[in-house]
C-alpha positions in Angstrom: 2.4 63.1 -125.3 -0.4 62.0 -123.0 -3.3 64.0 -122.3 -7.0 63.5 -120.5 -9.9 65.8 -120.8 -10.9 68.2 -118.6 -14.3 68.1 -119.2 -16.4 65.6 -121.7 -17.0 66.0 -124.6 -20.9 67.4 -125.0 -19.7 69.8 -122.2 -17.3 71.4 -124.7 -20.0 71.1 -128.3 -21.9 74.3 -128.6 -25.2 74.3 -129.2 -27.5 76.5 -130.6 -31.0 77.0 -131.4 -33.6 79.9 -132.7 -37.5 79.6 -131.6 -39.9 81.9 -132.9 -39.2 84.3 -129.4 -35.7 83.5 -128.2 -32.0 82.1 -129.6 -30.9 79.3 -127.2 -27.1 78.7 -126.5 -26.2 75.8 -124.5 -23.1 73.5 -123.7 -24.2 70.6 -125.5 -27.3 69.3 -128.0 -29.1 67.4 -124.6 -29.3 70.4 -122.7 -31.3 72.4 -125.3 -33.4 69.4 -126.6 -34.3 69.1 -123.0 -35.3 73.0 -122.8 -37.2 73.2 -125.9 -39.2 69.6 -125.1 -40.1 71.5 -122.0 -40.8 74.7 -124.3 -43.5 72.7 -126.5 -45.2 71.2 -123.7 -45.8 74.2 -121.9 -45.5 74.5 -118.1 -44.1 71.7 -116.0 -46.4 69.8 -113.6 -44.4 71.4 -110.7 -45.1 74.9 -112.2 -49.1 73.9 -112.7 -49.4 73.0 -109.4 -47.5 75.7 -107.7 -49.3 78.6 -110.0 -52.5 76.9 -110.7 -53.2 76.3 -114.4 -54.5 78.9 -115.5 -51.7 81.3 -113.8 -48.9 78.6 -115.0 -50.7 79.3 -118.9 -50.4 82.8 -118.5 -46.8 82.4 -117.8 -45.9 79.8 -120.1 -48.0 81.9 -122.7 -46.1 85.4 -122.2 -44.4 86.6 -125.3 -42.1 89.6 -122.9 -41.1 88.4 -119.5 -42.0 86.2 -116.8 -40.2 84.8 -113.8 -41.3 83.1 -110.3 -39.9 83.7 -107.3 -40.2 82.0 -104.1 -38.6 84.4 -101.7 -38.8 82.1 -98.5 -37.4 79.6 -99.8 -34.5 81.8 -100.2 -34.4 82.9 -97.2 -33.6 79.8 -95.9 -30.6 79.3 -98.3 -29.2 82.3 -97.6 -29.8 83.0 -94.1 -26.3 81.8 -92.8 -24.3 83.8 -95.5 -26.4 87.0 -94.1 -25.5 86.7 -90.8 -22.0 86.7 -91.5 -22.4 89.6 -94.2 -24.3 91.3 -90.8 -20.9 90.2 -88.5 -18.7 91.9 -91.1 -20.3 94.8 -92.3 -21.7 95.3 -88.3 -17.8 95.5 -87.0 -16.7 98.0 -89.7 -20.0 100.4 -88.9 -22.0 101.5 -86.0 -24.9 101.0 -87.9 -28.1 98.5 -86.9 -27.6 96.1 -89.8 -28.4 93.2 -87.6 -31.9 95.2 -87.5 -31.9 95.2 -91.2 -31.1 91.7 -91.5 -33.8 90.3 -89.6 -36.2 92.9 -91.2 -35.4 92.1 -94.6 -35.5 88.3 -93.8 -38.8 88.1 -91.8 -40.0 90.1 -95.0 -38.6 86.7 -96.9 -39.9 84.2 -95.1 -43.3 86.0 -95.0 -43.9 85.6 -99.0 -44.4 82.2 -100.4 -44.5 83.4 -103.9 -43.8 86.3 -106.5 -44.7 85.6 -109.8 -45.1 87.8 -112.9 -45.3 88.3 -116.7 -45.8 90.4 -119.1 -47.5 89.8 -122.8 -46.9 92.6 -126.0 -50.3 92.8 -127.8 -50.9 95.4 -131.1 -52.1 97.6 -128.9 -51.6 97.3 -125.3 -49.5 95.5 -122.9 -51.0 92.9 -120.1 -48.8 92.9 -117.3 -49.5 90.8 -113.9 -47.4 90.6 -110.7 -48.9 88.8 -108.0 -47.6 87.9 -103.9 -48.4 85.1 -102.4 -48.1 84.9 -98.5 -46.7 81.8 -96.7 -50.0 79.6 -95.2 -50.4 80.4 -91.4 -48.9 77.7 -89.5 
């Protein structure tokens, strides 16, 4: 019987590791050594220079949530999938969803960045969301 792999090897080892906040699961040991290198260093360089340092800290330091989100760069991915969602959905209803598309992506490409976090202390909880607008051109 003859037989090749589908996929290699360290695609198909689990891995798994548990930090002080978070269990890791990953297809394959490179993967998550990668992750928790990046873990002990803190924040990337991209991250610091996108957030700032002190922001990317606060973010890299939160013991709940965080997340960035850079909505107009989004927009830009998605924009030819919305206009065919707005050809379908506009041929089955009489509705102005061609309105709401371009509403909803001006709204996109009008926010640079959306970034938050929040951090569980004994006795209160420090939460931050901030916006960022896209530079005037």
């Amino acid at each position: 019987i003859y037989y090749w792999r589908l996929l290699p090897p360290e695609a198909t080892h689990l891995a798994v590791a548990l930090t002080g906040d978070m269990l890791y699961l990953a297809n394959g040991e490179r993967a998550l050594q990668a992750i928790l290198t990046q873990q002990q260093q803190g924040a990337s360089e991209a991250v610091i220079r996108l957030l700032g340092a002190n922001f990317a800290h606060q973010i890299a330091t939160a013991n709940c949530s965080a997340f960035v989100l850079r909505p107009a760069l989004l927009a830009n991915k998605v924009r030819n999938t919305a206009d065919w969602l707005t050809t379908v959905f506009s041929a089955a209803k009489s509705s102005s969803t061609k309105r709401l598309r371009e509403e909803l992506l001006t709204l996109m490409d009008s926010i640079d960045l959306i970034a938050g976090y929040g951090d569980i202390q004994q006795d209160h909880i420090l939460a931050n969301l901030s916006f960022r607008q896209v530079p005037e051109k």
